[in-house]
GUVOVEX-647584 format. One record per atom (N, C-alpha, C): residue number from 1; residue in three letters; atom name; x, y, z. Coordinates in steps of 0.02 Angstrom, whole numbers, plus 50000, padded with zeros to 5 digits. Layout:
<recs>
     i    aa   at      px      py      pz
   NUM   ALA   CA       X       Y       Z
...
</recs>
This chain:
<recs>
     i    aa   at      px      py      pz
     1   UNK    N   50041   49940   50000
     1   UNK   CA   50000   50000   50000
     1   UNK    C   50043   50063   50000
     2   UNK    N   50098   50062   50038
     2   UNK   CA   50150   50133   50037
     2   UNK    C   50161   50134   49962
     3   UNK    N   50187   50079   49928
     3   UNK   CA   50216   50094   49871
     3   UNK    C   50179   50115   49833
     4   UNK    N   50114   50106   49832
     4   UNK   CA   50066   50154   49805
     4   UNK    C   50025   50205   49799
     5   UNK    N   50060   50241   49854
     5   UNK   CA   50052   50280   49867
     5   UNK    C   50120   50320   49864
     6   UNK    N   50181   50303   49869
     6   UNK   CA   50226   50341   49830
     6   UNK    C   50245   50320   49770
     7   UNK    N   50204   50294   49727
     7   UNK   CA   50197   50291   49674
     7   UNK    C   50162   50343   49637
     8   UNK    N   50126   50359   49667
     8   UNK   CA   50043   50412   49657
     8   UNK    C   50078   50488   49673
     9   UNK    N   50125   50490   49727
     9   UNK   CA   50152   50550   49733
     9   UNK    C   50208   50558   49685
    10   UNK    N   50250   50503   49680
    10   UNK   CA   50289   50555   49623
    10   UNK    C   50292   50553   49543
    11   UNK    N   50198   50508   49534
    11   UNK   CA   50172   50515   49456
    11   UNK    C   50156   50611   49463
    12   UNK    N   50137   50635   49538
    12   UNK   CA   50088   50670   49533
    12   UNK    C   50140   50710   49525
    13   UNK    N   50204   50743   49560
    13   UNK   CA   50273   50776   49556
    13   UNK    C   50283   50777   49492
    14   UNK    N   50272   50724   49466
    14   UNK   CA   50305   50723   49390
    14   UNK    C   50268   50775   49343
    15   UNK    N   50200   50744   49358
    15   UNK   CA   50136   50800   49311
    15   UNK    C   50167   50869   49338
    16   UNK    N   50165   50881   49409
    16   UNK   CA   50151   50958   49422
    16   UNK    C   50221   50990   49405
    17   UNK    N   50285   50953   49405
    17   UNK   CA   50319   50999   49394
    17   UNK    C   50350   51004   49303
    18   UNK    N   50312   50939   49272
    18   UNK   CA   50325   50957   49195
    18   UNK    C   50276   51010   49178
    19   UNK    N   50226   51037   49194
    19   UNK   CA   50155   51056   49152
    19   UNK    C   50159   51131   49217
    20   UNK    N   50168   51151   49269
    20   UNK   CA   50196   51214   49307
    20   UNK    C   50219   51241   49267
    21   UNK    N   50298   51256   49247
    21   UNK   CA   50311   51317   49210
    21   UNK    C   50257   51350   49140
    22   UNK    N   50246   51299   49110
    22   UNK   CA   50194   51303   49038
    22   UNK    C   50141   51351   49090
    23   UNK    N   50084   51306   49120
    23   UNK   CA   50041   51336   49153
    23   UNK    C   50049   51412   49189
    24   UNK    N   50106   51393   49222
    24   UNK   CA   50101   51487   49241
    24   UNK    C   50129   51540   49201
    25   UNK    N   50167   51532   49159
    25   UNK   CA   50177   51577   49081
    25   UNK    C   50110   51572   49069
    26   UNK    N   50070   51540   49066
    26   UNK   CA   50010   51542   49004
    26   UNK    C   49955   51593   49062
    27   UNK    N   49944   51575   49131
    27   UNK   CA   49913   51623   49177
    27   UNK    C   49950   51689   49166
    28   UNK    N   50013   51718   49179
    28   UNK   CA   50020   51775   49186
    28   UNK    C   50017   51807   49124
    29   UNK    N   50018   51763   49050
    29   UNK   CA   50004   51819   48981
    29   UNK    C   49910   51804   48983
    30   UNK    N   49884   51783   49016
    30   UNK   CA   49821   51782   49025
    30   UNK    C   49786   51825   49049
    31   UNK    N   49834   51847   49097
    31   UNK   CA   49812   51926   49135
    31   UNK    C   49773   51883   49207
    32   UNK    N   49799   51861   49224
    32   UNK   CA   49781   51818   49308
    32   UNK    C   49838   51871   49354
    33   UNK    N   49815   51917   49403
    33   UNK   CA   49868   51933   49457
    33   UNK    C   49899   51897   49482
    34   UNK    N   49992   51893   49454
    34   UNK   CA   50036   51884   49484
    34   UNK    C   50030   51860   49570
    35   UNK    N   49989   51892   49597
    35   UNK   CA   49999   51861   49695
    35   UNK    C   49923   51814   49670
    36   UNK    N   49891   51800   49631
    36   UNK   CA   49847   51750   49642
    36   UNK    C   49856   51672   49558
    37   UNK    N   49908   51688   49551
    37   UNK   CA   49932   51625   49495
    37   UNK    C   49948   51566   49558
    38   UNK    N   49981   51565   49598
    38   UNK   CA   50014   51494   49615
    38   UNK    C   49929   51475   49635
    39   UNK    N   49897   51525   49673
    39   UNK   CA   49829   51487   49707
    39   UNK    C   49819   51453   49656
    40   UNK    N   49782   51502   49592
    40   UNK   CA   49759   51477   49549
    40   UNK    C   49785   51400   49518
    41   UNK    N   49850   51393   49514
    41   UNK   CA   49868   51334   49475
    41   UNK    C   49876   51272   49544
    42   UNK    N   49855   51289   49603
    42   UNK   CA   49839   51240   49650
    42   UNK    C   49783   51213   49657
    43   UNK    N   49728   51259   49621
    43   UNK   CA   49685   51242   49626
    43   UNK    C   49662   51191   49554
    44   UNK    N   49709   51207   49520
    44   UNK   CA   49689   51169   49436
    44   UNK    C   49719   51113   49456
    45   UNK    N   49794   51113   49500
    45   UNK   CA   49824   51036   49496
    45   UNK    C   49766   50988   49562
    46   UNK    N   49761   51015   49595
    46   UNK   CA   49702   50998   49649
    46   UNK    C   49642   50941   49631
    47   UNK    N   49602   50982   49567
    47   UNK   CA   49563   50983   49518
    47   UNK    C   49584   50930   49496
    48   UNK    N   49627   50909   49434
    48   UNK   CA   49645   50874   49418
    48   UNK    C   49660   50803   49444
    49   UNK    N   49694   50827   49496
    49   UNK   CA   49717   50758   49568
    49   UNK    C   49648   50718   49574
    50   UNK    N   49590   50746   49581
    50   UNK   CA   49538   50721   49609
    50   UNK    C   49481   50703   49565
    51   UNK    N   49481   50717   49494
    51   UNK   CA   49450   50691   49453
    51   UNK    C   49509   50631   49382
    52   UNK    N   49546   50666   49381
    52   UNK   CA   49582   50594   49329
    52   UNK    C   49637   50555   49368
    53   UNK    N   49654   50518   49332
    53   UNK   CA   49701   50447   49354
    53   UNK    C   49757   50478   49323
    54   UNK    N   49820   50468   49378
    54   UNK   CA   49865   50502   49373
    54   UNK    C   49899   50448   49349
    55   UNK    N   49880   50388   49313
    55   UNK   CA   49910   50335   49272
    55   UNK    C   49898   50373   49202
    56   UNK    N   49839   50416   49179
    56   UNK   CA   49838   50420   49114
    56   UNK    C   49921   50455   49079
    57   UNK    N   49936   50444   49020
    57   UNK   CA   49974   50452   48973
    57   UNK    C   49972   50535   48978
    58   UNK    N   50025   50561   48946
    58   UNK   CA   50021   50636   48927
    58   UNK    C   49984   50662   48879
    59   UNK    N   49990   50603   48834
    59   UNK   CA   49923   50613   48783
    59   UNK    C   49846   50623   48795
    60   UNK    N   49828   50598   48844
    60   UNK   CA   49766   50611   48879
    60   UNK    C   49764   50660   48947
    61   UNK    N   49822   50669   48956
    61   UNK   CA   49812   50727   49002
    61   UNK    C   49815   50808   48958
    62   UNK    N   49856   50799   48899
    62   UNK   CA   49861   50864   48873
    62   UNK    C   49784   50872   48834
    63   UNK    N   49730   50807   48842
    63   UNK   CA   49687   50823   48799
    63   UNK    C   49639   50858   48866
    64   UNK    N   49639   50864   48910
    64   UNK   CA   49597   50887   48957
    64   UNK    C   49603   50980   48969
    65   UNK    N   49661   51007   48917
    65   UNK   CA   49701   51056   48905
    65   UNK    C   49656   51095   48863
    66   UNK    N   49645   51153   48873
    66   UNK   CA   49617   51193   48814
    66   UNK    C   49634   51182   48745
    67   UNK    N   49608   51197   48701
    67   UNK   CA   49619   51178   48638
    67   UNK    C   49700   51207   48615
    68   UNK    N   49673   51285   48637
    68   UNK   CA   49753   51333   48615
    68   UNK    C   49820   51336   48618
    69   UNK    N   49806   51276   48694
    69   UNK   CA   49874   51254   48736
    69   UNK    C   49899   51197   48695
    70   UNK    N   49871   51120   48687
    70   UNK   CA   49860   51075   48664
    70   UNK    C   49938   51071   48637
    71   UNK    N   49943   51102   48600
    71   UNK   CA   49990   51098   48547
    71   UNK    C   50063   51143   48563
    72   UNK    N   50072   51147   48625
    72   UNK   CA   50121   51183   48658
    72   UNK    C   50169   51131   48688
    73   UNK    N   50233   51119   48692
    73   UNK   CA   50253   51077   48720
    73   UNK    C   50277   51103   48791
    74   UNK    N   50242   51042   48865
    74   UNK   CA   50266   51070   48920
    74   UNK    C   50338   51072   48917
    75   UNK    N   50398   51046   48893
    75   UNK   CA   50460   51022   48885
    75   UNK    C   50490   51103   48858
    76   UNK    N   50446   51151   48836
    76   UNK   CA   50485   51226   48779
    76   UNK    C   50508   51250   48837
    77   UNK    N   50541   51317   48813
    77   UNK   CA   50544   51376   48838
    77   UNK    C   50497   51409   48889
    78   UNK    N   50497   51447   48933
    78   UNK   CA   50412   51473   48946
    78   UNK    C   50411   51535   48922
    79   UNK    N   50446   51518   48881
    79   UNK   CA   50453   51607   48849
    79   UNK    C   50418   51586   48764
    80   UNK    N   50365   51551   48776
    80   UNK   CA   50328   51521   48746
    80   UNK    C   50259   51608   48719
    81   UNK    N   50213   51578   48662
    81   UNK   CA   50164   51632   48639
    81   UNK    C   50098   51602   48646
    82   UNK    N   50070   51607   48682
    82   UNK   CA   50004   51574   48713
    82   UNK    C   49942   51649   48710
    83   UNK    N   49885   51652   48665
    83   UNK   CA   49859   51716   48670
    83   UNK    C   49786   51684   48707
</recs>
């Protein structure tokens, strides 16, 4: 049971810290205040945690992604053009 549960934590580490930088470049050219982005993207990874399986593929997690994002790689720059 531990191991699956640190299994679950560092699928979940893995998501939040590949798909974090993308996500908060894409909040602050979004126009989200700077002192309320981390809430905000705690509350999306939160979100996420508690409705999908943190087994799915990246392919099915980037499809749960707005359309505009979709096609952004979390892996770029965050000096990325997201409108």
């Amino acid at each position: 049971m531990r191991e699956s549960i640190k299994s679950q934590d560092e699928r979940f580490y893995s998501i939040h810290s590949r798909y974090y930088p993308l996500l908060r470049t894409i909040a602050q050219r979004r126009g989200i205040p700077y002192d309320e982005i981390d809430d905000v993207l705690q509350d999306a990874f939160l979100a996420f945690y508690e409705h999908y399986p943190l087994t799915w593929p990246d392919s099915k997690i980037r499809a749960t992604l707005p359309p505009e994002i979709r096609t952004v790689s979390p892996f770029c720059s965050p000096q990325i053009s997201v409108t």
